[in-house]
C-alpha positions, 0 to 999 in steps of 0.5 A: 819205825825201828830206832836210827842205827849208829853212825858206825853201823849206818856205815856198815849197812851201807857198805852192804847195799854197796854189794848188792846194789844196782841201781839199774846202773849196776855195771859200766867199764871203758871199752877194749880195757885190755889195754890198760890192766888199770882201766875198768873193764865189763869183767872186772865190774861184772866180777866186783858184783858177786856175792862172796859165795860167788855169783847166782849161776844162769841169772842176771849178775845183778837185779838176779832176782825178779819176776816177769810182767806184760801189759801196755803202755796208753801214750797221750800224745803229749810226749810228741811235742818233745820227740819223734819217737813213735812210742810218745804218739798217742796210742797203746803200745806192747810193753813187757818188763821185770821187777827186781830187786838191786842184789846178785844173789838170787836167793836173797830175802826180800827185806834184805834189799834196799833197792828195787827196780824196773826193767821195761821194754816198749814196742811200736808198731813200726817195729821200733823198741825202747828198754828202759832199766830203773831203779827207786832211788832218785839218784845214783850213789856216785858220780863216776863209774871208777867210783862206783867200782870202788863201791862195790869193793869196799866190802871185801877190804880188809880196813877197818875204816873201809866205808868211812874212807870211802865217803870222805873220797866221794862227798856225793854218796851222802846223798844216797846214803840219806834215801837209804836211811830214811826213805820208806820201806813198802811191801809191793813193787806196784808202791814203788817209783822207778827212775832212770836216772840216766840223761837222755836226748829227745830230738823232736821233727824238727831237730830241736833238742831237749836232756830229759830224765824220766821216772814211772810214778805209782798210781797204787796208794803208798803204805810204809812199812819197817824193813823189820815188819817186812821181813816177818811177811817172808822172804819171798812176799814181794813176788807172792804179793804182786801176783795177787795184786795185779790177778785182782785189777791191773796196776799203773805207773804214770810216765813223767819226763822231767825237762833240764834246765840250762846248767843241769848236769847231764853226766853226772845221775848222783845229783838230782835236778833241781826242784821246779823243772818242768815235768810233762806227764806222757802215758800210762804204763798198765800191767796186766799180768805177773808170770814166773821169770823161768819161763816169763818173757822177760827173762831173755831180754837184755835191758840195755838203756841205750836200746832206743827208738829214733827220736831218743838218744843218749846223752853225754852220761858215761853211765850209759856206753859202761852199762851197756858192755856190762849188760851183755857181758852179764847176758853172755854169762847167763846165757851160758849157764842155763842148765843152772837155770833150766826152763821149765819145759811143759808136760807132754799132753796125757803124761802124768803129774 
């Protein structure tokens, strides 16, 4: 392990991830914002996230940098106790989805990025679809999306005592400011958990209700590495290694649902639940193939969290209505900027290589 950095520069590389980071959370802003020039808007969010040589034009502003995958997702039947939702009845479903990394620069360095993320998509036969966008984290570095906002401007603040201030002004950052420190790095997307750190509301077919969060576990064994050891396998090894990986055997997470007690916070994702809840375990995601996100089916989804089958719905976060006008803000720009992106349209048969 490389030797714990001074308080000092602990800060500074926070300040860092502030930038690039996303946490599936990665934008929110008050809708019609033009009505006041002090409220938070999709723009100014979507702006706050580019890197100072701007943002990577025709990608994601932020998680700009991912790679494709399909495969299914095998339900047991235990999520039916909990929610309607066809997706929770036993079978096995489509699913697509991306693996990320929390940074709007498209070309950054894998060992560069603290966060990393899922984005998944499943699909019912009753034409029902539920997105899903998360992150490794377990929880969220701020509790309000205005902080957030100033996260992610602590960077181009000309104050010495940028970061600083602004971890006195947030208490709860500290939180996430322990993971960063102190959570193992890994050399393959498939080691990683991915949570959605968002609340959301199961309604079963009776109409009962229950706030749940939920989190995709990684049935591959964990094997830490130092962010200095990854970055000597190459700035592109996560992609490389997860391509191998799952051309060899498919790779698994297992979908937990984590049940809220009375008094759990429902809208605030930067405090984790309480140890102890209860957790029901409801299928098994299986990815079966890793495919270039240029012309991967991932790359035209918008993994909007508040896309959701009957029977979940969201809760009283505020997260949730702020990243859903950013997400289609950012899709918007990217969608406009493809020629900056280009597909790679196939060679026409007999043409030369």
């Amino acid at each position: 392990m490389t030797d714990r950095p001074s308080s000092q520069a602990t800060l500074a590389g926070l300040a860092l991830i502030a930038a690039t980071l996303a946490a599936g959370a990665a934008a929110f802003a008050y809708v019609g914002g033009w009505l006041s020039p002090h409220r938070l808007t999709p723009t100014k969010l979507v702006d706050a996230l580019a890197p100072p040589s701007g943002p990577s034009l025709g990608h994601r502003r932020n998680h700009a940098k991912g790679i494709c995958f399909t495969g299914v997702f095998n339900a047991n039947g235990n999520g039916a106790e909990l929610s309607r939702a066809s997706a929770f009845a036993p079978g096995e479903y489509p699913a697509l989805g991306r693996l990320n990394l929390g940074t709007a620069n498209a070309d950054a360095a894998d060992a560069t990025v603290r966060v990393r993320g899922m984005g998944l998509q499943i699909t019912t036969p009753d034409g029902a679809v539920w997105r899903m966008a998360m992150i490794d984290p377990p929880m969220f570095p701020v509790a309000t999306p205005e902080a957030f906002y100033e996260l992610l401007r602590v960077p181009q603040s000309k104050k010495p005592d940028a970061m600083k201030d602004f971890a006195a002004a947030h208490p709860e950052f500290a939180t996430f400011a322990a993971w960063a420190g102190s959570a193992p790095w890994t050399a393959s997307y498939a080691e990683e958990p991915y949570h959605g750190l968002d609340a959301f509301i199961l309604v079963d077919r009776s109409g009962a209700e229950r706030v749940v969060r939920w989190s995709l576990l990684p049935q591959a064994q964990v094997v830490p590495i130092t962010d200095d050891a990854l970055a000597k396998l190459g700035p592109n090894y996560l992609e490389q290694e997860i391509v191998q990986r799952v051309a060899k055997a498919p790779q698994q997470w297992v979908m937990a649902l984590t049940l809220a007690n009375a008094g759990d916070s429902t809208s605030n994702p930067s405090v984790p639940w309480p140890e102890g809840r209860r957790v029901v375990e409801v299928g098994t995601l299986v990815v079966n193939k890793i495919e270039a996100e240029r012309d991967g089916p991932c790359r035209d989804i918008n993994f909007d969290p508040t896309i959701l089958p009957d029977g979940i719905r969201v809760s009283d976060d505020p997260f949730l209505a702020a990243r859903s006008s950013a997400y289609a803000k950012s899709y918007d720009l990217r969608t406009s900027e493809v020629k900056y992106y280009p597909y790679q349209q196939p060679a026409p048969a007999g043409s030369r290589p």
